[in-house]
Every structure is written in structure tokens, then in C-alpha cells.
N, C-alpha and C positions, 0 to 999 in steps of 0.2 A: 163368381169363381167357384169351380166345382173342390169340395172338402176335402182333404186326403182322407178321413174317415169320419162318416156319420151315422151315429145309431141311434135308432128310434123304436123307443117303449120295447126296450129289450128283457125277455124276460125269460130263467130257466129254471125247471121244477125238477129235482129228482127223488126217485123213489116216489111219486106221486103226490110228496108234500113238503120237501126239504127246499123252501125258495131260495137259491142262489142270487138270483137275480133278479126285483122285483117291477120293472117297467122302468128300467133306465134309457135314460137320452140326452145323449149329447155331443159336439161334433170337433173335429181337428183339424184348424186349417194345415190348409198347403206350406210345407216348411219352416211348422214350428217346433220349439222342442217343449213336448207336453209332460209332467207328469201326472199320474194314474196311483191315487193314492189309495191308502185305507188301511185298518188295523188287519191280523191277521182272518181269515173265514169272512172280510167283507164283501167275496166276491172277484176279488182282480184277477185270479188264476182263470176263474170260468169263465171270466171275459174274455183274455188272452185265446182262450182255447178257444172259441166262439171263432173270434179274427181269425186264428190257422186253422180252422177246420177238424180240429182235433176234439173239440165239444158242439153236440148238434144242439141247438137253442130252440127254448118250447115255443116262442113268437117273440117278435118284433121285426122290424128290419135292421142290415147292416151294409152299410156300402164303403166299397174301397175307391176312392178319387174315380167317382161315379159309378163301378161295377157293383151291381150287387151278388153278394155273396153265395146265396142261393142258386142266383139264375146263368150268371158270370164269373162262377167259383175261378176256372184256369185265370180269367185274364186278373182277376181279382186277389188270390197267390201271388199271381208271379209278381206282382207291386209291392210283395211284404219279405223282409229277411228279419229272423226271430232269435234271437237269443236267450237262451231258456234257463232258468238258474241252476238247474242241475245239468250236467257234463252228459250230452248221449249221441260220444260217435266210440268207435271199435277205440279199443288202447291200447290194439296190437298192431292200428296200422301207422303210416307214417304222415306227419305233417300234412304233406303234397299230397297224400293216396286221399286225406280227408280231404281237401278242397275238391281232387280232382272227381272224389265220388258226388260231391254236390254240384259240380258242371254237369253233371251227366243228368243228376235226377230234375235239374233245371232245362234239360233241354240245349248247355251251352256247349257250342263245339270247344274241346282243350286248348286250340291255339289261339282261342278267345281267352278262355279265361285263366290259361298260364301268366301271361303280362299282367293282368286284375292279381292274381298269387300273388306273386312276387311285389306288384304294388303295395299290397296289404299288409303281407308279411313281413315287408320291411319296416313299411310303419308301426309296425306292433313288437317291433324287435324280435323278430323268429326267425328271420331269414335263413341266418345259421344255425337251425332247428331242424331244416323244413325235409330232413332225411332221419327225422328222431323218431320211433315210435312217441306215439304218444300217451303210453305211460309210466315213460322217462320224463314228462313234463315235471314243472313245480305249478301249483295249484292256479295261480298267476297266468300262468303260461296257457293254459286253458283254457283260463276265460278269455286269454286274447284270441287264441286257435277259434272260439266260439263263436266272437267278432266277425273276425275273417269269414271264415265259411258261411254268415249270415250275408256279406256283401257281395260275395263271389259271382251273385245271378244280376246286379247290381240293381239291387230294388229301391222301388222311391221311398218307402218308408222302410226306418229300423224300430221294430217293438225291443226293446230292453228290462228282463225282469230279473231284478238285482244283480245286476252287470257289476256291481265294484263289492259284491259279499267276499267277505271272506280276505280277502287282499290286502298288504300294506298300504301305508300312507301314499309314499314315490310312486309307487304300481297305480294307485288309483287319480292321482293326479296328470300322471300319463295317460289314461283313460280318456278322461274327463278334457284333455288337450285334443286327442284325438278325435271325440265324438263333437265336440265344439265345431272342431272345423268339417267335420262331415256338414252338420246342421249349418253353417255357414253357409258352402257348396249346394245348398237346397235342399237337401233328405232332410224330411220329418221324421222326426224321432218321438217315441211314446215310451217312455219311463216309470216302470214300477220302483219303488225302492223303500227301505226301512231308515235311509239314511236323510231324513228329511231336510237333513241343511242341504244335501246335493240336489234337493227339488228346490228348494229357496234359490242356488245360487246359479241354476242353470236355466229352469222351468221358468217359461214366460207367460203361460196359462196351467190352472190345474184343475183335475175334478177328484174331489173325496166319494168314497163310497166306503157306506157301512151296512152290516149285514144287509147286502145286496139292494142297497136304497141310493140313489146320490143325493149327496146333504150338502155339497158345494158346487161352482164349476162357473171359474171367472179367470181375471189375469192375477198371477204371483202376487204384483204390488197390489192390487186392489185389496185383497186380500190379508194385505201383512198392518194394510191402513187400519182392520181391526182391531188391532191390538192395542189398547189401552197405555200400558205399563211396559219398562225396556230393564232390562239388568244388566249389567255393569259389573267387570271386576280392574281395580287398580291396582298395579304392583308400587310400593311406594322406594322412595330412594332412602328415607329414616322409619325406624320403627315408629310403632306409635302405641298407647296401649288407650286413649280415651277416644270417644266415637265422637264425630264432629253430629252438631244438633242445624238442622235446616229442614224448615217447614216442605212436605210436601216432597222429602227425599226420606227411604230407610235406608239405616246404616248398619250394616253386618263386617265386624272386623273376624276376617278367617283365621290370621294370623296375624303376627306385629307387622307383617311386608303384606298384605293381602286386605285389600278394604272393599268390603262388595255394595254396591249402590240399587235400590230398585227405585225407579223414578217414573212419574207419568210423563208421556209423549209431551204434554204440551209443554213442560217447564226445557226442556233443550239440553245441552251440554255447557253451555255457557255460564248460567248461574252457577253450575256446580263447581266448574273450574276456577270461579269468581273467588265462591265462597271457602274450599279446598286453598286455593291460595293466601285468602286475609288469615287464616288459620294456622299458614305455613307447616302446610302440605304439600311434600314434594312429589310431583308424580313420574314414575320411569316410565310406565308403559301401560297400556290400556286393552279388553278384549270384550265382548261381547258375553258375558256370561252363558245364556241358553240361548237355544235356536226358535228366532221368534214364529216358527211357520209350524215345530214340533207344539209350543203354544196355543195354539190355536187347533192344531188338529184335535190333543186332546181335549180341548175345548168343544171342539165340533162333533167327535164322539162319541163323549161322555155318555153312558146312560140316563144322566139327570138331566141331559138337556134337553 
């Protein structure tokens, strides 16, 4: 089965010695939702730019669901809708005048992609937008306008670089509802983001890259199996002011309602609840303390490692 995108020993120099990218490789299949990780300067912009054509690359190869990018640039575009984390359409025109300027620069006739509009639009709740200029939007509103106009030529893959910055909670949930079912429907989706629980909780493969090196590049869960140690926070139904003592569990009381747990993977949740109960500890409610995938990134990062 041919990849929706594979690179090989990609690498870019500027200024004659500034390595971007040091001989990266690695590939995406057909219809999955990938994130594209790393800290900031490790490279993911000049990649992105690579894929649109917006950055020339000093060697490797790059192929889009078999075209390569050099030699089959149109047919190899037209397969990508890009969503770019900074806003760059006019914000004197209207809703509808943006989409309909991106049917044109795609080659699609308008009474093609009027119905694709209005599809899109609705789902992103702008419908009754779609005669606003757009810089009457709110911030929100833009990055779904962004969306839209990235589907509008209706490419097999969407690149996404930090698609949910900036936004509310509701807002970005709504996103995250909508690109779901995109990736359902079969569009591959490629994900940059800072917000690493939304690569945990969406991302079914991922690859890290740091100063222009990949230092990872497996599935989500394979990946989160590294982790050692889990934390824990409990809300309790009684105050408490003494820490419960069990082997092989730390106990951090935040406050007299707030009792934080760090335990290793292999002891389970069971004992603790066990033990929390012979102690007559009530528990209201439970949540994950940190995000076990930001964990590990800086772990994979790190300079010391």
C-alpha cells in the first residue's frame, strides 16, 4: 500500500551551516491521524514547509501517496490542504470571497465548490458568517475559516500546525469533534501541536524531532508503555491532615481535599484503593495529574540524554 507521505534522509542547510534538518526519515500511512512533534527550533516548521513547497530542501526525498514532490509537485499539492498557525488570508474580504479565492487557485470550478462551502461552513458554525469580512471574526472564528479553506480543493491529507492555539476549551473540543470525523471518513491528518495531551489523545502514531534529528517514531501506545511511574490526583470527601504510608506509593497532600499519588505502572490502582479504603479514605473523584506523553517528550529531549 502506497504511504500518504514518506521521507527519506531529508535534510536542510541554511545559510550554509544552520542544520534544520539533519537526514530525517519516516513515513504516514494512508488515513491515519499522526502527530509531528518536538520542542520549539526542532525543525517541524521547515518540514511543513518542505511538504508545501514553501521551503526548497538541500536533499532527500519526499513523496505525497506516491508523487514525488520534486518531479510531481501539481499532482503532489493538490493531495495537501494546510492549515498554518498564523492567519494569511485578506481581512477585508468576506467569508465566501475566502473560500471562493481558494477554488480558483485550486483549479475548482465554484459550483463545485459552493456545496464543499456551505458544507464546511456549517460544520464549523460560520454559516451565518459567511458575508462577514473577516476581520469582524473572533480569533476562534479563524482558525475554523482556516480549516475550511484547507478542505475546500478536498485533499487526501490535512497538515495541521497548532490548529487549537489560542482558543477556548468548547472551541477546541469542537475542533477536535470535527477533525475526528474527517480522519474517520479517511483523510490523513498530520498534527503539529504544543498541546501534547491532544497528540496522546488523538495521535495513533508519532515521530519526535529535535534540533532537526528524529529521536522517536512508533504508535502513541507503544510509546506511553515507556513510562515507568503514573500520578495521580484524588479529591477526598473528608479532610485529612496525615499522609497514608504504603510501600512503593508517594504521597503529596496538596491540600486537606487534594491527595496526589506518584506510583509505579506495575503496582495498579487496586492496591491503592485497597489500602486508601482500610485507612478510611473517602474518595469523590479522581484525574490524571500530568500528561503521560509531555513525560516522556521531555524525557526524549532532554539535553542529558
Amino acid at each position: 500500500m502506497t504511504d500518504a507521505l514518506k521521507i527519506e534522509n531529508l535534510r536542510k542547510i541554511y545559510n550554509g551551516s544552520v542544520q534544520a534538518l539533519r537526514g530525517v526519515s519516516f513515513s504516514v500511512k494512508k488515513g491515519d491521524f499522526f502527530g509531528l512533534l518536538g520542542p520549539n527550533g526542532a525543525g517541524k516548521t521547515t518540514l511543513i514547509g518542505i511538504l508545501t513547497s514553501l521551503v526548497n530542501k538541500t536533499s532527500g526525498q519526499v513523496s505525497i501517496y506516491g508523487y514525488d514532490i520534486d518531479t510531481q509537485f501539481s499532482e503532489a499539492r493538490s493531495l495537501i490542504g494546510v492549515v498554518p498557525q498564523e492567519f494569511n488570508f485578506g481581512i477585508f474580504d468576506s467569508v465566501l470571497n475566502i473560500l471562493r479565492y481558494q477554488a480558483g487557485y485550486y483549479g475548482v470550478p465554484w459550483k463545485i465548490a459552493k456545496p464543499r462551502a456551505e458544507k464546511y461552513l456549517k460544520a464549523l458554525d460560520l454559516w451565518e458568517k459567511r458575508d462577514t469580512q473577516a476581520r469582524f471574526l473572533s480569533g476562534g472564528m479563524k482558525r475554523r475559516l482556516m480549516i475550511a479553506r484547507a478542505l475546500l480543493h478536498d485533499p487526501q491529507m490535512l497538515i495541521l500546525d497548532e490548529p487549537t492555539a489560542g482558543v477556548d476549551i468548547e472551541l477546541r473540543r469542537t475542533l477536535w469533534k470535527f477533525l475526528t470525523g474527517l480522519n474517520n471518513e479517511g483523510k490523513t491528518i498530520i498534527l503539529t501541536t504544543h498541546y501534547l495531551e491532544d497528540a496522546e489523545n488523538f495521535c495513533r502514531n508519532i515521530a519526535i524531532i529535535d534540533e532537526g534529528v528524529l529521536i522517536k517514531h512508533c504508535n502513541t501506545a507503544e510509546l506511553l508503555r515507556e513510562l515507568d511511574r503514573e500520578s495521580f490526583v484524588f479529591y477526598l470527601k473528608v479532610p485529612m491532615t496525615e499522609l497514608p504510608v504504603l510501600k512503593g506509593y508517594k504521597f503529596v497532600l496538596q491540600d486537606p481535599l487534594s491527595l496526589e499519588v506518584e506510583m509505579s505502572k506495575e503496582f495498579g490502582l487496586s492496591a491503592l484503593f485497597e489500602h486508601l479504603k482500610n485507612n478510611n479514605i473517602e474518595v469523590a473523584s479522581m484525574r490524571n495529574k500530568a500528561n503521560r506523553l509531555e513525560e516522556l517528550f521531555l524525557r526524549l529531549t532532554a539535553n542529558d540524554e
